[in-house]
C-alpha positions, 0 to 999 in steps of 0.5 A: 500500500504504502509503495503504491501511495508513494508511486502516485506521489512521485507520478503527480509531482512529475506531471506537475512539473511537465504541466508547469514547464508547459504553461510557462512555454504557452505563457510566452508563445501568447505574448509573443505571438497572441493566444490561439490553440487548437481554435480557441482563444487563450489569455494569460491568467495572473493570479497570487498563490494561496499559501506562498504569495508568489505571483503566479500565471496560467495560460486559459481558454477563455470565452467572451460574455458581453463586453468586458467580461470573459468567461473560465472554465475551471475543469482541472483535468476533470477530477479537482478544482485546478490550482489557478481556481484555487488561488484566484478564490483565495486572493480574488481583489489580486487578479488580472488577465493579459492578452498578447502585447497588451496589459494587464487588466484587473478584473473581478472574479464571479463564480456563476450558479444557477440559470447564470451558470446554465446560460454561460456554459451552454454558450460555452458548448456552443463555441467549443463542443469539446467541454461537454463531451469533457464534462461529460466524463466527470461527475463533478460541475465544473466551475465557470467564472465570470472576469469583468473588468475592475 
């Protein structure tokens, strides 16, 4: 038991570090070049970590919601609430959003319920079908944020 518990351990650190290398590599191909993968558009999260403090930056598909306001999808690799989420409902007078050659711009983060969750995450699957086949496959609610400028 107790080997199986430490290959799990050493599994997750080890694609921890590959998905943070890979953000960091995605985070400077948005700025140098704008967000776009896969057809979908990204812009670079900057949020402050919830134990250390430090500033933290993730590249996230977003989706716009009027203007002015962006729309995240918190899906974790469907099984957990993913650290940016975490971070940025730790500190959310802390956040901001980047766009390629652009600012950041400060924003205010709402988690949605309700009919205003199933509105935004039906036009979500509308732009990009892929998330309710990938909800489909968890069996928690992903979160879904609403960013409006501060």
């Amino acid at each position: 038991m107790a080997d199986d518990q430490r290959k799990r351990g050493t599994l997750r650190k080890l694609s921890l570090g590959i998905q943070r290398r890979m953000n960091a590599r995605t985070v400077r191909r948005i700025e140098r070049k704008g967000g776009k993968y896969l057809g979908m558009d990204l812009l670079i999260l900057h949020t402050v970590g919830r134990r250390t403090g430090q500033p933290r930056r993730s590249p996230l598909t977003w989706f716009a919601d009027g203007e002015n306001a962006w729309l995240l999808v918190a899906s974790g690799g469907g099984h957990r609430d993913p650290d940016w989420y975490l971070n940025l409902t730790a500190h959310p007078d802390q956040v901001s959003i980047q766009f390629h050659g652009e600012e950041p711009i400060p924003v205010r983060p709402e988690r949605l319920a309700g009919d205003e969750r199933a509105a935004a995450w039906t036009a979500i699957v509308a732009d990009q079908p892929r998330y309710g086949k990938y909800q489909q496959k968890s069996d928690r609610e992903y979160p879904v944020v609403r960013l409006t400028r501060r």
